[in-house]
Phi, psi and omega in degrees: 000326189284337163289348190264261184004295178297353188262259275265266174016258207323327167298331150301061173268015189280093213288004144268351169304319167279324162319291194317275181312336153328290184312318179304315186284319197243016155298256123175331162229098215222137176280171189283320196322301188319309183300327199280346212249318170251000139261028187037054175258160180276109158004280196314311184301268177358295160307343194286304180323317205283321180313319156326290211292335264217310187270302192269053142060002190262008177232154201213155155310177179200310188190154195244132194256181187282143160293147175301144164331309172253063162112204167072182180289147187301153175285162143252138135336148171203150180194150179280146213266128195292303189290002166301317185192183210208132179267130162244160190234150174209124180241090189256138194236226168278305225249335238162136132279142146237111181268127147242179170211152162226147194261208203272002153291309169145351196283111181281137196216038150186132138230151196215135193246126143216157188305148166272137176259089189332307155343275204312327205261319170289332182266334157243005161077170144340317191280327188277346182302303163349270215263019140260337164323264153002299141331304178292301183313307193297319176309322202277329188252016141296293183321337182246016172049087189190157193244151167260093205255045145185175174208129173246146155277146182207107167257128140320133164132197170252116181228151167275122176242022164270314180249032183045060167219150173237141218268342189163101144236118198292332185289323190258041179043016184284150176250329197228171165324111182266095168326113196253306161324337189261342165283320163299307183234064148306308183231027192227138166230064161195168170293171188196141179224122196247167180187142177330103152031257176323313213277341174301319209286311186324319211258328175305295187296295166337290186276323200293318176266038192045005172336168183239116206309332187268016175271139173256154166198175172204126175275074144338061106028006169328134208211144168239091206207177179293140167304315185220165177259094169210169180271148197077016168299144159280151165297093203236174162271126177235167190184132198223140181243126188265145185219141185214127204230133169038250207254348197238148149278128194276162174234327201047171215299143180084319196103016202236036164279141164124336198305168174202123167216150207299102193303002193239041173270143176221189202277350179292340215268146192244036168201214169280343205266213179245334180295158202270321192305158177243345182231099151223154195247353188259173148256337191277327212281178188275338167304295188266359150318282151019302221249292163318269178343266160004288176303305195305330167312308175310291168317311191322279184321320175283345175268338172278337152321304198273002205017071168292153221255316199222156175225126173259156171238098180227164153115355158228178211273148200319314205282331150306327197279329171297333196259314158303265194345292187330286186308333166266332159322304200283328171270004149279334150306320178326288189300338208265108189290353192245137197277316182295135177072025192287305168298139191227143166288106182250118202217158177271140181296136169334316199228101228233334182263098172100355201279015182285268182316341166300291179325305192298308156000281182283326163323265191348308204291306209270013174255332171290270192314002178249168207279104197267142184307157163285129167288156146342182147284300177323326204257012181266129167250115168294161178202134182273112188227113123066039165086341168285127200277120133210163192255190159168119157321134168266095184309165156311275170007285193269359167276291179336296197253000000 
């Protein structure tokens, strides 16, 4: 089934063919009027196209809206049809995978948490963690009879997600350049893609909730977890920050925007923070207010700095992330010398469960479906259609399949 996926791509090469599906996907429900009205394309085209899309199944009717002001037939609605293939997300951390599948609507439709076992990560490393990851996902979507046309990976750490290796993680103990790839596909024949946590959580907020492409925002990321997966490990606050501007997610030089450690960290200091402690197990406890307090000084400065539009909290339960928002509201008014722009939107994240592997998800959604910039010329792959010179970049995607 994923070769039929993989035909179906590639015969699209036409770059309002993509403009179009682009749009269906991130509509999730749109009339041909709408398409036509907002990419300023000609009816007619528009139809030829959705008829295309219509015939290799991946664009499907859906529902009849209210007739236009002056009349005529009710619109139909188009939306991409979700049961064509199924996206997967895998999220590993110290304590726990969390695996899902969503189908190309964004609906999710497994998900499964299991514990990391110490034994087992000293004994297969990351890569056997991996490719039970993997397994798992390939079973559920055999089982529901549905092809996977990508897998996003969300690590602590610093990764090349261009060649895919992580370059270096403390928490899961990696030291040197991990082949994330080579390890994948041992046993994966579709693409895959890695990428940092946060910046997983970013692509959650952005795509799963719609944003609106002109919000700049940055994603807290926060975790309660074990320092490392080994035994007798302490229990800690961990915490990474994801940035994000209009259509793009930052990487910064290297890849290492978002690492985070606490400017009022000293050498005394036994986690990211200033604090001495090295083990906490409550999040309720006074240790880790402390800790909360601390971060929000931290966040505070960078938002009034980069003058961000949004700020998300995620990654722990509503009612903390809400009580850390409070705490960066007030010491971002605090710091901010000026009464104009005082205010900043600061909010507990949308997607408060799960939101790594969701995120790692919707990349994969937004690597099929997004729209490649015009490009250089060195960088256009032609293509012969129906008498017509067209391109498309060569994306990550389609150098994968």
């Amino acid at each position: 089934m994923h070769n039929e996926f993989v035909r179906v791509l590639n015969s699209l090469s036409d770059l309002n063919i993509l403009r179009i599906l682009n749009l269906i996907w991130r509509a999730k429900k749109i009339s041909r009027i709408e398409i036509a009205s907002i990419l300023k394309m000609d009816k007619s085209t528009v139809t030829k196209i959705i008829s295309r899309l219509e015939q290799k199944n991946l664009v499907q009717e859906t529902a009849f809206g209210e007739s236009l002001p002056q009349g005529g037939r009710k619109r139909i609605f188009l939306e991409i049809n979700g049961s064509f293939a199924c996206v997967g997300g895998i999220h590993i951390n110290t304590e726990q995978m969390i695996v899902c599948l969503a189908d190309l609507r964004g609906t999710i439709l497994f998900e499964s948490v299991q514990k990391i076992d110490e034994d087992e990560y000293a004994k297969n490393g990351f890569s056997g963690i991996l490719q039970d990851g993997i397994k798992l996902l390939q079973k559920n979507a055999e089982r529901m009879r549905i092809s996977i046309a990508g897998i996003g990976l969300g690590v602590p750490g610093i990764v090349d997600i261009e060649n895919k290796k992580i370059i270096q993680s403390i928490p899961l103990l990696i030291e040197k350049p991990f082949d994330i790839a080579q390890a994948a596909s041992e046993i994966l024949d579709v693409p895959f893609f890695l990428e940092n946590d946060a910046r997983c959580c970013c692509y959650a907020e952005r795509i799963g909730n719609k944003l609106k492409p002109s919000k700049n925002f940055m994603y807290v990321f926060i975790e309660h977890r074990r320092l490392h997966p080994i035994k007798n490990s302490p229990k800690n606050i961990s915490v990474g920050f994801g940035f994000a501007s209009k259509e793009k997610i930052f990487h910064g030089a290297n890849s290492c925007m978002g690492e985070f450690r606490s400017i009022f960290w000293s050498e005394t200091s036994s986690s990211q923070f200033s604090l001495a402690t090295q083990n906490i197990q409550n999040l309720e406890s006074e240790e880790a207010r402390k800790i909360f307090v601390e971060l929000g000084k931290n966040v505070a400065f960078l938002a009034n700095t980069l003058s961000l539009e949004l700020v998300f909290v995620g990654g722990i339960e509503k009612h903390l992330s809400e009580n850390l928002v409070d705490i960066i509201h007030k010491e971002s008014e605090r710091l901010w010398p000026y009464e104009w722009n005082k205010a900043k939107s600061i909010e507990s994240a949308n997607i408060t469960t799960h939101a790594v592997s969701y995120g790692a998800m919707m990349m994969v959604l937004d690597k099929i479906f997004s729209v490649p910039d015009f490009p250089a010329r060195e960088n256009l792959a032609y293509y012969e259609d129906d008498s017509e010179l067209l391109f498309r970049q060569k994306s990550e995607f389609l150098r994968d399949i």
